[in-house]
C-alpha distance (Angstrom), angle and dihedral (degrees) to the residues before:
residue distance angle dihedral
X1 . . .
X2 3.91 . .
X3 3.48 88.8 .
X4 3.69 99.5 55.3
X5 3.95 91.7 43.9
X6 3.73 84.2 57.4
X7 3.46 94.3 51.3
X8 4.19 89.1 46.2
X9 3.48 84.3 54.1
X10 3.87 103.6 49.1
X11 3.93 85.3 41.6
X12 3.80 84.9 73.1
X13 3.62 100.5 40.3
X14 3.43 130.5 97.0
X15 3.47 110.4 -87.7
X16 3.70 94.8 -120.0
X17 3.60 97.6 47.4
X18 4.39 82.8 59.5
X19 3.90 95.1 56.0
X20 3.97 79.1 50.5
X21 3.68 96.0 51.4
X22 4.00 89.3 41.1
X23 3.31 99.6 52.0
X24 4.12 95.5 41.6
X25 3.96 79.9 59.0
X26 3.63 102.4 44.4
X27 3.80 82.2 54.8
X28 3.78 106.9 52.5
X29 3.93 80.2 43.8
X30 3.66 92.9 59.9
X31 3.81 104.9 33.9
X32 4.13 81.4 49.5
X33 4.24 88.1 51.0
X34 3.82 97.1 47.6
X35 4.18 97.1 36.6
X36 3.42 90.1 122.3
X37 3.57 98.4 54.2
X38 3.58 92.2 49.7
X39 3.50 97.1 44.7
X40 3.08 87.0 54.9
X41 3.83 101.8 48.3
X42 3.97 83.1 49.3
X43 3.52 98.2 63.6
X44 3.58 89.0 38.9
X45 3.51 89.8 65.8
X46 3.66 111.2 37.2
X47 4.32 77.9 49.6
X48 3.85 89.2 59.8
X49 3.99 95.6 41.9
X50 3.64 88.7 46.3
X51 3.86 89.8 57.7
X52 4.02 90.0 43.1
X53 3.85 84.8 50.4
X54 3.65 92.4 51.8
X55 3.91 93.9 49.1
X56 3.91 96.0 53.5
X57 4.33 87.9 40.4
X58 3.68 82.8 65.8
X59 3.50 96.8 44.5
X60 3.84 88.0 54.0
X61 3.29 86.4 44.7
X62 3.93 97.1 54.0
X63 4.21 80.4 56.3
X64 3.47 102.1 58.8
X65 3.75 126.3 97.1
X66 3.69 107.0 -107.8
X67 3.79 136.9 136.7
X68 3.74 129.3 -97.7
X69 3.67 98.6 -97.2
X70 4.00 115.6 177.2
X71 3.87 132.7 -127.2
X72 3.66 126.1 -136.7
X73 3.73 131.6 -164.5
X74 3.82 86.0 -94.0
X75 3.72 96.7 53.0
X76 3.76 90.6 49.8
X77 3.96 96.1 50.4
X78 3.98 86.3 43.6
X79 3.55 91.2 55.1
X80 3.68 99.3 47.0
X81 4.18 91.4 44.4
X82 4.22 82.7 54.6
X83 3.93 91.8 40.2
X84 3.92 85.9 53.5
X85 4.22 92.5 43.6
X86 4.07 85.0 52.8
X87 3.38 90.4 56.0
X88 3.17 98.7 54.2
X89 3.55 85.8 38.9
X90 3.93 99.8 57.7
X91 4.04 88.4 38.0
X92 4.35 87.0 67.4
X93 3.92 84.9 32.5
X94 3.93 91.8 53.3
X95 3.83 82.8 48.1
X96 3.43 99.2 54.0
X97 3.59 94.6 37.2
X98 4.23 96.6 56.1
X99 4.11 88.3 44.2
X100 4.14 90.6 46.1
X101 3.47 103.6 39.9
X102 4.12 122.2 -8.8
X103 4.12 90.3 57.5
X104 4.12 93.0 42.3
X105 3.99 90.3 39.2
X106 4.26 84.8 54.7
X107 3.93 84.5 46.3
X108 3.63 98.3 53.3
X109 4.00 98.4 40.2
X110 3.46 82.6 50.2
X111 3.74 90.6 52.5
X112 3.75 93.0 47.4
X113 3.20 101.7 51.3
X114 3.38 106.1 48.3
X115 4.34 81.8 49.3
X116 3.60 99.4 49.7
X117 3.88 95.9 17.9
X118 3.62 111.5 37.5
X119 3.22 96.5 -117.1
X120 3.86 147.8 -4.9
X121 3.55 115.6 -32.8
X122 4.09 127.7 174.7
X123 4.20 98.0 -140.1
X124 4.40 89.9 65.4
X125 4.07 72.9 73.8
X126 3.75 108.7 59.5
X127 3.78 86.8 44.5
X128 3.40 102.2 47.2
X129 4.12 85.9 50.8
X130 3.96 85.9 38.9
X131 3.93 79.0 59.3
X132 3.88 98.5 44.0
X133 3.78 90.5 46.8
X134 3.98 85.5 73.0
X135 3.57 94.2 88.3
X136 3.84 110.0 47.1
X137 4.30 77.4 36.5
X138 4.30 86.6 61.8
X139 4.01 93.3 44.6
X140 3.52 94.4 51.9
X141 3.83 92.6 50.8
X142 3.96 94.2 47.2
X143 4.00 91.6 47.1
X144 4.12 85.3 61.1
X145 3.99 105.8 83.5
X146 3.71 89.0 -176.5
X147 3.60 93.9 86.2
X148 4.00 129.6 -158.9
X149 3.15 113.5 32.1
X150 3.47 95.7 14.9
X151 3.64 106.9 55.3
X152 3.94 86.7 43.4
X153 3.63 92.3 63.1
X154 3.91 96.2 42.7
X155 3.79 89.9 50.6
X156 3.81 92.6 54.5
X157 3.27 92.0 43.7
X158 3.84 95.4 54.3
X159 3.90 86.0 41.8
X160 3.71 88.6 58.3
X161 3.94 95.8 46.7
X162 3.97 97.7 44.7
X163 4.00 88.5 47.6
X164 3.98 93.3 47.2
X165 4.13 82.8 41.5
X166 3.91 89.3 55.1
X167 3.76 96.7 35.0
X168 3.51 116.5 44.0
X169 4.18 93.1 54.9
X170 3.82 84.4 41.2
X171 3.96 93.9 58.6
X172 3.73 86.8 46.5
X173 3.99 98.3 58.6
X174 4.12 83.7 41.4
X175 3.75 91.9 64.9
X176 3.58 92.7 32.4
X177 4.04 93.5 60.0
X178 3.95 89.1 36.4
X179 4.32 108.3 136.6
X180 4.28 85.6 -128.0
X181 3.54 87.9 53.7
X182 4.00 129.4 111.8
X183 4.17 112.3 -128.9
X184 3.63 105.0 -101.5
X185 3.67 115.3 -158.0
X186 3.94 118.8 -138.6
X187 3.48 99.8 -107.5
X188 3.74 93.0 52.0
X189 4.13 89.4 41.2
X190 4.06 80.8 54.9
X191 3.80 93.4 51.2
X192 3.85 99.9 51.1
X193 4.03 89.2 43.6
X194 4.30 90.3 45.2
X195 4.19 86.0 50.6
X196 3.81 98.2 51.4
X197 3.30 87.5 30.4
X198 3.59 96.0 60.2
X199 3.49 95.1 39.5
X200 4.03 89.4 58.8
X201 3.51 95.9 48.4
X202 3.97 90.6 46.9
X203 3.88 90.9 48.3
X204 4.19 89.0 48.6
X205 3.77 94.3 43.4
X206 4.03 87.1 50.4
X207 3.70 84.9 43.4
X208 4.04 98.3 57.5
X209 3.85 87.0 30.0
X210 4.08 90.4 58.5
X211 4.46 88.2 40.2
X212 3.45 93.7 49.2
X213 3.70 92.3 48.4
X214 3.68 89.2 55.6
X215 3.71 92.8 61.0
X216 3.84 106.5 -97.0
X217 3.92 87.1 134.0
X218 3.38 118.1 107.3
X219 3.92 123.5 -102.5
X220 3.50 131.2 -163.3
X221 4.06 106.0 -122.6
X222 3.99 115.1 -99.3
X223 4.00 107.5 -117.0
X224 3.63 129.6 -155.0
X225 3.61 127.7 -152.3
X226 4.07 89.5 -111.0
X227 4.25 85.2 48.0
X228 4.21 86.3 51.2
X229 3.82 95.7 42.1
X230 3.97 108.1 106.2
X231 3.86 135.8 47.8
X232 3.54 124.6 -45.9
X233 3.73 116.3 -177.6
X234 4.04 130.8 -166.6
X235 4.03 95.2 -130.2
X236 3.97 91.7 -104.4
X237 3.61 107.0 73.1
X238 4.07 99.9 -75.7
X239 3.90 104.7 121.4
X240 3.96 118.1 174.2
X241 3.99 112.4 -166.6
X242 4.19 121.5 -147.9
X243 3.49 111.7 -162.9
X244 3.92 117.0 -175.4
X245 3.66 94.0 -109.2
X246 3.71 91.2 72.0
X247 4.04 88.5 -103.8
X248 3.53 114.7 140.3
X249 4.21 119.3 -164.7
X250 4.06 102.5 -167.4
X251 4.18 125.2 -158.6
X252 3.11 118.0 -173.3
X253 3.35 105.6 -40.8
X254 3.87 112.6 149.0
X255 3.75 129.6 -119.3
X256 3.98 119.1 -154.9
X257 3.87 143.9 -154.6
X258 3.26 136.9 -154.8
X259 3.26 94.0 -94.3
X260 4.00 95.8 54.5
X261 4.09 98.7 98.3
X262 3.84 94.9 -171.7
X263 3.34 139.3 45.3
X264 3.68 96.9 -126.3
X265 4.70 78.3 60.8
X266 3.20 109.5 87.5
X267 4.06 143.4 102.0
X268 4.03 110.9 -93.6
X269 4.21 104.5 -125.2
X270 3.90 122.6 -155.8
X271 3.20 119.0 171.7
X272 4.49 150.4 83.1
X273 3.33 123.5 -79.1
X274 3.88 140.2 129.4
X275 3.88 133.8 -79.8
X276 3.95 128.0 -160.7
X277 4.22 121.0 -165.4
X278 3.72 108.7 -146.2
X279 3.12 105.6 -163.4
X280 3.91 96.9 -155.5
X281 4.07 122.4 -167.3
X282 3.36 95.8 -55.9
X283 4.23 149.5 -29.1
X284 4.03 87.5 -53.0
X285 3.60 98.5 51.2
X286 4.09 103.1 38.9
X287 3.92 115.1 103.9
X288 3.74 136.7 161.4
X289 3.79 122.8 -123.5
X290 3.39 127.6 -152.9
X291 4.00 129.9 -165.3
X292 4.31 107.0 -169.5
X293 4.19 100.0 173.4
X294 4.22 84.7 -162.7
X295 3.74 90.2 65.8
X296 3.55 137.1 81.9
X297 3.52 98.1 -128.6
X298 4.18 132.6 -4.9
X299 3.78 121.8 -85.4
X300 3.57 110.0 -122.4
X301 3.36 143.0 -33.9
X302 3.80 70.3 -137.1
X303 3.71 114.7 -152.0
X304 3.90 126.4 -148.1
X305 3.61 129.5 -130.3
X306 4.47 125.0 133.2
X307 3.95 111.0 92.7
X308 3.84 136.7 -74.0
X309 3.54 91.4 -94.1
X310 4.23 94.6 47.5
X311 4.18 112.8 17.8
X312 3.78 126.0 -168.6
X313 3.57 134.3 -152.4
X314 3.40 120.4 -154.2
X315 3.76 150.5 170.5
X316 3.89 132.4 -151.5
X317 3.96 102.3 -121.2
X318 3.52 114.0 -140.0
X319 4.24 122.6 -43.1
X320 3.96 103.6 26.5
X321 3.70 88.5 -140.6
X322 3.60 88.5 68.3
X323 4.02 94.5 64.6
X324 3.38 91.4 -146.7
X325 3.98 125.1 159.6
X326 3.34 146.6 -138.0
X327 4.01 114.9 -171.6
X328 3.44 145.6 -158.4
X329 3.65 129.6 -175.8
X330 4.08 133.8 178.4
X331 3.52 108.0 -81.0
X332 3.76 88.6 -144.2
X333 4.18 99.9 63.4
X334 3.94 127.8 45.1
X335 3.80 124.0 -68.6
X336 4.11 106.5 -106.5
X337 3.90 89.0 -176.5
X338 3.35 120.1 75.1
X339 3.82 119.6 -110.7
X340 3.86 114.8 -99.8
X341 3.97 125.6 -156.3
């Protein structure tokens, strides 16, 4: 009965209006029959980009300035129990993702084109995901504190990673659920994905392998005695002077424990003493140590990281797992790190 009162009713539309309303139901007939398959060639793909992501994160990573802080045993087996909870993690998050917004993003393109178009095209895609990638574009830019240019770049960039996120899966499922396409089933959807996959992440891991090789890691700059001689100062009244005599005059600059938690702990040291740069085998293993008989323990060994042009000194303050800092920066050129009470 429903059939024939759809057939009533196309019999007095126009005729263009019936291709419309055939091919808008051939459609949601065939991306309903081969669901799987594209489900499955969603995930795929937002599994493989989120390894390719995670590659050039660490890259990034390996550029920015930060201090040589160690790994132990328990680090390591943390990291691996979280790396195994994110991927189970992004699996349901792939899931969710490709029934949320890949699948209804292929829908509506679909829908678009064939309104404003004629008929399917594969561009209503990119822009729709161009669109989408707003979002993730406007958190990345408000996370930056730096402000202009920073933030600018950081939004684009997250702009250009949530709309490649959205669209390359997207463009997939399109050509999967094409009319001129062969079924696939979800096994064989998984293979093709897993073998270009692969190949991508083997060609981006050989990528970052060969630029980190030519030195686009960061390293700490490599001090001299006559580069460390002069007063460096914490940003809250602690000052520690270097002359190049290997005298040392100290003002309240504070010493910690183990026990001191924070870097705002710790025993306040004034006094003379002596300091000594060892210069070590390189930028990672130089540090300065200082001997100050007036104080209950010695500041430092103070490590170096910062650049050439601005060096820091810093200790680890209390348990090393804790990564937490205590800086010193030349008295006589801005303060990069932000003052802490």
């Amino acid at each position: 009965m429903r059939s024939e009162m759809r057939d009533q009713v196309w019999a007095g539309a126009p005729w263009q209006a019936q291709v419309a309303a055939r091919v808008q139901t051939r459609v949601r007939v065939r991306v309903r029959d081969r669901f799987g398959s594209a489900l499955t060639a969603s995930v795929s793909v937002l599994f493989f980009e989120a390894v390719i992501g995670s590659i050039v994160f660490c890259v990034w990573m390996e550029t920015q300035e930060v201090p040589a802080l160690g790994y132990n045993l328990f680090n390591i087996f943390f990291l691996f129990v979280m790396g195994l909870i994110g991927v189970a993690a992004g699996a349901v998050g792939a899931v969710l993702l490709s029934v949320a917004v890949v699948m209804p993003l292929v829908a509506v393109a679909g829908r678009l084109g064939r309104t404003v178009s004629g008929r399917d095209v594969w561009w209503w895609i990119p822009l729709l995901a161009a669109a989408g990638g707003t979002l993730p574009g406007l958190v990345a830019a408000s996370m930056v504190p730096a402000g202009f240019p920073e933030n600018v770049s950081s939004g684009l960039i997250g702009w250009f990673t949530g709309a490649a996120a959205l669209g390359v899966p997207a463009l997939v499922v399109r050509r999967l659920v094409l009319p001129d396409r062969p079924r696939v089933s979800g096994i064989a959807m998984f293979g093709r994905v897993a073998l270009y996959g692969t190949l991508g992440v083997v060609v981006t891991g050989a990528l970052a392998g060969a630029a980190l090789y030519a030195g686009i890691g960061y390293e700490p700059p490599l001090l001299t005695a006559e580069r460390l001689a002069g007063t460096w100062s914490d940003g809250n009244g602690g000052r520690i002077t270097f002359t190049a005599d290997g005298k040392v005059t100290a003002d309240g600059v504070k010493t910690f424990g183990f026990g001191d938690g924070r870097h705002d702990a710790g025993q306040p040291c004034t006094g003379a003493g002596t300091w000594v740069h060892h210069p070590g085998d390189g930028s990672w293993t130089q540090n300065v140590r200082v001997s100050v008989d007036a104080c209950e323990g010695s500041p430092g060994p103070w490590e170096v990281f910062g650049t050439p042009e601005h060096p820091k000194l810093y200790v680890l303050v209390g348990d090393p797992d804790a990564w937490d800092l205590y800086i010193l920066e030349p008295d006589d050129q801005p303060r990069e790190e932000p003052v802490r009470d």
